[in-house]
N, C-alpha and C positions, 0 to 999 in steps of 0.2 A: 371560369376561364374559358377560354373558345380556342379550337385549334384553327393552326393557320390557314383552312381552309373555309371557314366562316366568312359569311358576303356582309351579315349585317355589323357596323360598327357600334363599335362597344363606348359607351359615356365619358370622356376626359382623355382618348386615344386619338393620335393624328395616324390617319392614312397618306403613308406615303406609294398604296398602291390598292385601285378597287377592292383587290380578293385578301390584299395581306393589312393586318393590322396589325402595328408596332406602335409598343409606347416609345415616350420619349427617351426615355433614357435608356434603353436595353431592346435591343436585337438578338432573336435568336438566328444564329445564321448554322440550319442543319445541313451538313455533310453526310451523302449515304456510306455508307461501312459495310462489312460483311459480315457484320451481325444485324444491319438493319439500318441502325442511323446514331449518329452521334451528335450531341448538344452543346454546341459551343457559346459560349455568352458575350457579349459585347456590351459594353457600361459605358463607354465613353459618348454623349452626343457628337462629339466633331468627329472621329469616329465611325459614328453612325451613316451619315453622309458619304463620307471615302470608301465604305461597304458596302455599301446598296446595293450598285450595279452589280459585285458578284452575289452579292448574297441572294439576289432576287433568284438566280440561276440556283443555285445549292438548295434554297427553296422551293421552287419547284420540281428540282430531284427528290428533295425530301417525300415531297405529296407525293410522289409514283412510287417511291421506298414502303412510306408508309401509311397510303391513302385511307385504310382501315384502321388507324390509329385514331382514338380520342383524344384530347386536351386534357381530360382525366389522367387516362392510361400514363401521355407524358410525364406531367408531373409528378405522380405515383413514381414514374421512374427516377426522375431528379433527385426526388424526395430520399426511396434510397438508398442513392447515391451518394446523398450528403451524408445520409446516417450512418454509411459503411465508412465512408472516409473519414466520421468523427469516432466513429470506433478503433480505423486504424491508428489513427493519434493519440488516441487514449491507449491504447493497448503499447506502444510505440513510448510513450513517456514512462510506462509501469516500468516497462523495460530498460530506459535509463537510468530509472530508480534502483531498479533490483539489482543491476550489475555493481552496484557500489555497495553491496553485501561483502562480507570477509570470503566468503566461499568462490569471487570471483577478482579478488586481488591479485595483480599479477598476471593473471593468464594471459598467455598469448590470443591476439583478436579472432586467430580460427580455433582455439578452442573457447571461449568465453561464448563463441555464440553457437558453437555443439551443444554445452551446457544448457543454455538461454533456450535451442529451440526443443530439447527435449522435452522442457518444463509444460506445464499445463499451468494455466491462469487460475485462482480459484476464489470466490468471493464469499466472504460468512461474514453476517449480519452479528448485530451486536447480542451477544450471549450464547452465541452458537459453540457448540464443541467440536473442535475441531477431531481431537481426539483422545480419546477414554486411557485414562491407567491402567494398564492390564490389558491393553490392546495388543493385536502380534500389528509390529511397523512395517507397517504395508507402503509407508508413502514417509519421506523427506520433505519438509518444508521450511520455505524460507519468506518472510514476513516481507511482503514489498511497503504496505502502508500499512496504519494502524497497530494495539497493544494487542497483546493476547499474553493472560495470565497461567503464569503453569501453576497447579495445585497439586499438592500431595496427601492422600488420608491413609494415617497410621491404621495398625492391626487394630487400635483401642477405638477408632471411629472419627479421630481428633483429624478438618482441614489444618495444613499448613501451606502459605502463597511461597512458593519456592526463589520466581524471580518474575518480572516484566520482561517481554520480549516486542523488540521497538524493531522498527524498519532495519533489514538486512542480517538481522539473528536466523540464527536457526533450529525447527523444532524436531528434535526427536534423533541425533544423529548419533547417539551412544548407540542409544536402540537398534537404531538401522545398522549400526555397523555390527553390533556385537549379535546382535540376531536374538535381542531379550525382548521380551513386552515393555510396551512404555511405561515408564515408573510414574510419570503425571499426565496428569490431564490438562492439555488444552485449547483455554476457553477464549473466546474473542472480548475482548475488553469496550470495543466498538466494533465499530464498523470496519471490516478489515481486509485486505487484500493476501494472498500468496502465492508464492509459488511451488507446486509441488512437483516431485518425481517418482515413479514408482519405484520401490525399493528393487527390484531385480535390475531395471534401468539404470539407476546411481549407483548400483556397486559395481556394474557393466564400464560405465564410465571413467569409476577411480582406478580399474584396473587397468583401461587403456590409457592412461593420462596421469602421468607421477604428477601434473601442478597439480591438478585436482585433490589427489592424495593428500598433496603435502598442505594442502588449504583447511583440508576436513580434520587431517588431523592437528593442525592447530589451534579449531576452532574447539575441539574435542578437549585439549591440552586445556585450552584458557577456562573453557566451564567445569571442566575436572574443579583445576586452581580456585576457580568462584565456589564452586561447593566446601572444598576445604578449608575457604576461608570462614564459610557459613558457620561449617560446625564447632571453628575455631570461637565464632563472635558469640555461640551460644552457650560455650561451655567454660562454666565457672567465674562470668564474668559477671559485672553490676548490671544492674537493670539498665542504667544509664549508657552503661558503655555498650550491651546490648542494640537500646537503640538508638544511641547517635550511629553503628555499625548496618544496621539496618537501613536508617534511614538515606546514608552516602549511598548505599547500593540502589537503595528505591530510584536516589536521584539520579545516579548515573546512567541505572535502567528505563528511567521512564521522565525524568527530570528535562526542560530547557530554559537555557541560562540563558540574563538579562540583566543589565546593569544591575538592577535591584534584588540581583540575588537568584538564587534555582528552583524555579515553581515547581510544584508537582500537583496539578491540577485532576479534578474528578474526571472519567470515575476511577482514580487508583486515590485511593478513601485512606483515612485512618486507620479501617483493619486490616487492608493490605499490608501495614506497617506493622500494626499487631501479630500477625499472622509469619511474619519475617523475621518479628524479632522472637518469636515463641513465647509472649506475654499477653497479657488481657487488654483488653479497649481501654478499659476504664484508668490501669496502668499509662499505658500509650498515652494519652491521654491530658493526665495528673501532670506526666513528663517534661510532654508538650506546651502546657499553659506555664509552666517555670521557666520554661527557656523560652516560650515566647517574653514574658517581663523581662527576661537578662538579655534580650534581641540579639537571640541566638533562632530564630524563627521567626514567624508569621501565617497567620490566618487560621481557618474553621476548618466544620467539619470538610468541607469539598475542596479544601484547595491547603496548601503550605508552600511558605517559601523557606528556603534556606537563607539565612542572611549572612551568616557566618562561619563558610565550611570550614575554614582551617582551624577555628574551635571544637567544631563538631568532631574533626577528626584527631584533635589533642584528647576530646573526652573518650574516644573508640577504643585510641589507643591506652587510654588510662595516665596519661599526662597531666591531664587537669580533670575537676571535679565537676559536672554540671553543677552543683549548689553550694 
């Protein structure tokens, strides 16, 4: 590229003036600024023409603004420029994402973005941990994209996958409030986004802000309720009821629906179900291939549908018999 002060003309370029070359389609018409110089773009050819005359002037103000500038240097700068403004947009969308989290229902617009700018962005690759069991809860997180799985291991050594946590959950918030170490772990299931707070900041918050409060502890209230129901579906119940009980929660948590039923696609696997329902693979499994024949399910190891929830949830409940 040649800055606009280059004499010799460049291959497939009209000059519309000895010193300046301009392509066809695009004029740069710079304006000096009091940072230096600003780059304005013009795309239109007809356009082009109705511009000229000032632009040639703003043009050579440019060249006395910035007469030590290269065509490198510029572009370098455009360059960016774009990149900053494709980060503000990306950053900018996370954020319309994230506010349609439970922790942000309801708020009023100036607190929803006190909440919003206290936050830090925070990015973990697939398998990362986000955070260790037995950690002290330094940090609040709230899952903008991507799964992230919580695991729990018994005194005896034994994984158990507690639940999937999908865009707008949130991790760790017992902990943070009750001021215990995290009871699970976790782990990025993909590739994932969140949001976090530091734990002296969010409790800073809740205490100036009853909606906040009243948000946490709902969310606190409902995962309470999921856990009780957990230990409900694991005790004393059939295998089967076990996990058709598992398996509505996998969907719920990690499931999307489509005419043909509620996928729950890799990587949330077989053992994650096994793992849920406190049963073995091979079990999970045996389960699985009966009630895929009675098309009450569908597909393999990487992937299941649900075909038939209100079944599923006759057998949970112990209403009817998977076989």
């Amino acid at each position: 590229m040649r800055s606009p002060s280059d004499e010799e003309p460049l291959k497939d370029k009209k000059c519309l003036d000895k010193n300046i070359e301009v392509d066809q389609r695009m004029l740069f018409d710079f304006a000096q600024t009091t940072a230096g110089a600003r780059i304005i773009f013009c795309v239109s050819s007809d356009e082009l023409q109705k511009q000229w005359s000032n632009s040639v002037a703003c043009l050579e103000r440019f060249k006395t603004v910035a007469s030590d500038w290269s065509a490198g240097n510029i572009f370098r700068s455009l360059s960016g420029v774009a990149a900053q403004t494709r980060l503000t947009m990306e950053q900018e969308a996370l954020r319309a994402t994230a506010i349609q989290g439970a922790l942000f229902c309801g708020l009023p617009d100036e607190v929803a973005a006190l909440l919003l700018s206290a936050a830090a962005i925070r990015q973990s690759s697939k398998g990362a941990v986000l955070f260790h069991q037995g950690d002290a809860p330094d940090q609040l997180l709230q899952v903008v994209s991507g799964l992230v799985r919580m695991t729990q291991i018994s005194a005896e050594g034994t994984q158990t996958t507690l639940r999937i946590m999908r865009s707008g959950d949130l991790l760790g918030c017992v902990a943070v409030l009750q001021q215990f170490p995290y009871p699970a772990t976790a782990t990025a299931v993909e590739d994932t986004i969140v949001l976090s707070w530091r734990t002296v900041q969010f409790l800073g918050l809740i205490k100036q802000h009853q909606a906040i409060m009243d948000n946490t502890l709902r969310i606190v209230g409902a995962r309470t309720k999921d856990m009780v129901q957990r230990i409900s579906d694991m005790s004393g119940k059939s295998v089967e009821r076990r996990i058709a009980a598992a398996l509505l929660r996998l969907a719920t948590q990690a499931g999307t629906t489509s005419e043909d039923g509620i996928h729950i696609q890799f990587p949330i696997t077989r053992d994650d179900l096994a793992e849920m329902a406190g049963l073995t693979y091979f079990t999970v499994s045996r389960t699985l291939s009966l009630w895929q024949k009675q098309g009450l399910v569908s597909g393999g190891r990487q992937r299941m549908t649900i075909l038939d929830a209100h079944r599923l949830a006759e057998i949970a409940d112990g209403r009817r018999q998977g076989s």
